[in-house]
C-alpha positions, 0 to 999 in steps of 0.5 A: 738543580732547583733553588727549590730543593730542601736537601743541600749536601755538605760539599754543595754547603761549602760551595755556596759559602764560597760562592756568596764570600762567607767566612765560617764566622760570618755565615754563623752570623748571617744564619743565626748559628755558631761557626761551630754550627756552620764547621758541622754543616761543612763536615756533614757531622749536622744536616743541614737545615731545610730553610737554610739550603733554601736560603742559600739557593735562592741568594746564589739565584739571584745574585743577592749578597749577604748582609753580614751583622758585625760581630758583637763587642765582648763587655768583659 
């Protein structure tokens, strides 16, 4: 499979994710979307973006590792 292809299915999502050692939590980070977003993407409730399989494909290609941002601090 190419790291080209735009469809990702969501068990291909959910391997990636393992693959690359991102929780729920830091790929919403990384990707800029809630874990909740990412839970929808896993269960096939969303599709998944076509720039985001893209993404996920090429980082599993060559072997790049993710910078997660650190989670925000709540000022409550």
């Amino acid at each position: 499979m190419s790291w080209q292809q735009r469809e990702m299915t969501p068990e291909q999502f959910a391997r990636a994710l393992a693959q690359l050692k991102l929780s729920r939590d830091g790929a919403g980070r990384f990707l800029g979307v809630s874990g909740r977003q990412i839970r929808r993407y896993v269960h096939g409730e969303q599709g998944i973006p076509g720039a985001t399989s893209l993404l996920l494909r090429s980082m599993l290609q060559h072997g790049d590792v993710p910078d997660v941002p650190k989670r925000p601090k709540r000022s409550w």
